[in-house]
C-alpha positions, 0 to 999 in steps of 0.5 A, a space after each residue: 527451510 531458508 531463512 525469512 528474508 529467502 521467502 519473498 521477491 525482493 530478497 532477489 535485489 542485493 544490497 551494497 555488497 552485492 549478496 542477495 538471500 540465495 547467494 548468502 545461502 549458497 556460499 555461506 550456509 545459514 547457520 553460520 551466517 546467523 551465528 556470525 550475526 548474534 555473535 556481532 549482535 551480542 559482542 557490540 560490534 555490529 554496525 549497519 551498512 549504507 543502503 543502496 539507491 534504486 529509483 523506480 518510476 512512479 505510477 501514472 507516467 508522470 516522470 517522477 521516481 520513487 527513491 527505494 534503499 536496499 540493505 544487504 542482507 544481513 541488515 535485513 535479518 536484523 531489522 526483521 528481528 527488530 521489528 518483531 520486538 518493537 511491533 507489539 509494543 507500538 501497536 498497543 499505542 496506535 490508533 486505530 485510524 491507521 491502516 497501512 503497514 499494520 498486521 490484520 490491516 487492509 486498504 479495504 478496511 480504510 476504504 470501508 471507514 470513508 465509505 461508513 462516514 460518508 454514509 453518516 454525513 461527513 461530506 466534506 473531504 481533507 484528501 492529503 499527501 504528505 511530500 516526500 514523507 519517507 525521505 524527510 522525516 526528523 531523525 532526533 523528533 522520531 528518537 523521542 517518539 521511540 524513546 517513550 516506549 522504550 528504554 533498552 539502550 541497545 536496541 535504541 542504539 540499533 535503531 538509531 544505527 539504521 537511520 544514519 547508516 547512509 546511502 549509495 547512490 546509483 552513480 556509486 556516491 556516498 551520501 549521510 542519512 540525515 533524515 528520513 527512513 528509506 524505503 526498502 528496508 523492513 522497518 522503515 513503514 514502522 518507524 513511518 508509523 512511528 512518526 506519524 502518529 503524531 497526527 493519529 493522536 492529535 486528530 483522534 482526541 475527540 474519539 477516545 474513551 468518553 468522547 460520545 457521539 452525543 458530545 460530537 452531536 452536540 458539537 455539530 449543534 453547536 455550530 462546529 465541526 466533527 470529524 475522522 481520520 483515514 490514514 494508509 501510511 503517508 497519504 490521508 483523509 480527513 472526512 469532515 462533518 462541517 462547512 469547508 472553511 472548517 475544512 481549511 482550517 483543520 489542513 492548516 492545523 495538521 500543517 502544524 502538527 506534521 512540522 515539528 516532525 519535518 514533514 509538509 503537505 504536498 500542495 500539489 496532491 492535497 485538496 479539499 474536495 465535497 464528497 458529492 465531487 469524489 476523490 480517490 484514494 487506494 486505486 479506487 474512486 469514491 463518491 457520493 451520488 444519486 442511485 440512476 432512477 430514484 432520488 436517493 443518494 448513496 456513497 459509492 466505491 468505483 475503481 479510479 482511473 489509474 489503476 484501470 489504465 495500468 491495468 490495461 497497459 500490463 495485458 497489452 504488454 503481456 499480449 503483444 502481436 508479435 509475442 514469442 512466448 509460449 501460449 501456456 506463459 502468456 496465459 500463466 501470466 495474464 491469469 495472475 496479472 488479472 485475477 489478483 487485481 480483480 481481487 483487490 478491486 472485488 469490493 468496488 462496483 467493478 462487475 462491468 468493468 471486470 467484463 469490459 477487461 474480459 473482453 479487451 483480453 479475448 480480442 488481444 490473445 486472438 490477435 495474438 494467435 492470429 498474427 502468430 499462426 496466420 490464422 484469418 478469422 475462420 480459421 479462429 472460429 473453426 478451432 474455438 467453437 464447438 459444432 454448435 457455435 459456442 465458443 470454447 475457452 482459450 487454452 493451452 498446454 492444461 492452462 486456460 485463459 480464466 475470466 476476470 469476471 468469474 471474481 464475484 464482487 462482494 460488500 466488504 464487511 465494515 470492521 471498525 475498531 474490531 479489528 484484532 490484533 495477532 497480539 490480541 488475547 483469545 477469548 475465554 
């Protein structure tokens, strides 16, 4: 078995030396390759390389790119190793607001917390973005925050050693690291945690041991806001049991409160919204309505328009007329392409909308086959109908072209704080 940095896609793309996993593996032979690493490691000798830029374009066609940094290969091995230290440690501490980049977390265990609070009257809606989060943050103000818990001067160093290591530029440019974490590397989205859980400690006071729903009632009685975080990495929500300029001001506190680590609201994706109006966060849609026929308001979970146009691009993509893949492949990748988004978004009310997908993939494999073979429609219903005029499924080669709406929508069951932990003791 090859080492862990083999077993994942994005081992494909090399660092600054130009190595990826599979040429380390050929050329140079695990075992020696990791004994030259412990051996540096131990010796004091080991010095991070700069991470090479990639820019990808961001979802939703706006023009703008994100900025990713590849480490080489054996900087990889090394932050893996890292983190499996470090993780534990700081999971003990984090709140359990924050959902991204955590272990046993999923997008839908912070969508589930929206929906719960929603339900339970907190109506208005702090839906933030911190710019630029990765690139900017304070490299001395989150040595602190590694500081407090821990004291090994060696691994303080290394870890203070991959955030200054630099970076080279897709035109071949040297540039320092001084601040930020980038992305790519496999500790950046925990030292990102890191940084921000200065705002999951400071919003999340009023829910520590002692902090009782009968104090928060009484706070409402009292005329002052209640409210609850939702954190997934860099973008957040602040669901508020209070009056928007409640809201307001608590966007100017976590202002503040980001500042000192060097990071600020992006003006641009935050906003203050009633839940009644919906927002989105995580590819879905959320918003508070009256159920059709009745007087009753429930909070509902829809999928946004983003990740439904994006979607819908991919099959076009994958099914293009004038295609000359195999039948089989095209089929292979609609069949993955589809399902695994249809089992992200299973928890939302998607059961039309998986069937209207269904069909926008039918009518284009058909006008692929019929393009491709000069078929007129006839000629279709004559090969993909039985005697009876039902339809058969299209397939080819043993692969069938597998309904998205075969993806059964389900509630997803709301966790709370008892989400464990792979650290958390068994039971007795």
């Amino acid at each position: 078995m090859g080492c862990c940095t083999c077993r994942n896609r994005g081992a494909n793309t090399p660092g600054v030396d130009g190595l990826a996993a599979a040429d380390v593996e050929e050329r140079i032979g695990i075992p020696g390759f990791l004994d030259d690493l412990r051996a540096q490691l131990k010796g004091g000798t080991f010095r991070p390389r700069p991470v090479r830029e990639r820019k990808i374009p961001k979802p939703g066609g706006s023009g703008k790119v994100r900025r990713l940094g590849i480490p080489v290969i054996a900087d990889r091995v090394v932050q893996a190793a890292l983190k499996l230290v470090l993780e534990p440690i700081f999971e003990a501490d984090f709140k359990p607001v924050s959902y991204g980049f955590r272990p046993k977390r999923r997008p839908q265990d912070a969508i589930a917390e929206i929906h719960f609070y929603g339900t339970h009257g907190y109506r208005r809606v702090l839906d933030a973005d911190i710019a630029a989060c990765f690139d900017e943050i304070d490299h001395a103000v989150l040595m602190d925050r590694v500081r407090m818990r821990i004291k090994d001067k060696k691994v303080l160093a290394l870890v203070k050693a991959f955030l200054k290591a630099g970076l080279l530029t897709e035109l071949g440019e040297y540039q320092d690291t001084l601040t930020g974490t980038p992305q790519g590397g496999i500790l950046s989205p925990m030292l990102a945690n890191i940084a921000l859980s200065v705002l999951d400690e400071h919003l999340h006071r009023g829910w520590e041991p002692g902090a009782t729903d009968y104090r928060r009632g009484r706070r409402r009685a009292g005329g002052l806001p209640s409210w609850r975080l939702v954190r997934y990495a860099d973008d957040f929500v602040v669901l508020v049991d209070g009056t928007r300029q409640d809201t307001e001001t608590l966007r100017a506190e976590i202002a503040q409160v980001l500042a000192p680590m060097g990071l600020r609201l992006s003006p641009a994706k935050t906003q203050v919204v009633h839940l009644s109006e919906g927002f989105d966060f995580l590819g879905f849609h959320i918003q508070w309505r009256r159920k059709r026929g009745t007087n009753k308001w429930y909070v509902y979970t829809f999928i946004a328009d983003r990740p439904l146009q994006s979607v819908k691009a991919k099959i076009r993509h994958l099914t293009h007329r004038t295609s000359q893949q195999d039948l089989a492949v095209v089929l292979i990748n609609l069949n993955r392409v589809t399902h695994g988004w249809a089992r992200y978004f299973r928890h939302a009310v998607a059961k039309h909308m998986f069937s209207k997908l269904d069909d926008l993939v039918w009518w284009r494999v058909i006008r692929l086959l019929r393009t491709r073979h000069h078929w007129s429609w006839s000629d279709v219903r004559r090969r993909l109908t039985t005697a009876t005029g039902r339809w058969l499924p299209i397939g080819a080669d043993g692969i069938e072209l597998r309904k998205i709406s075969a993806v059964p929508v389900t509630r997803y069951r709301y966790r709370g704080n008892k989400i464990p932990t792979p650290w958390t003791p068994a039971p007795t």
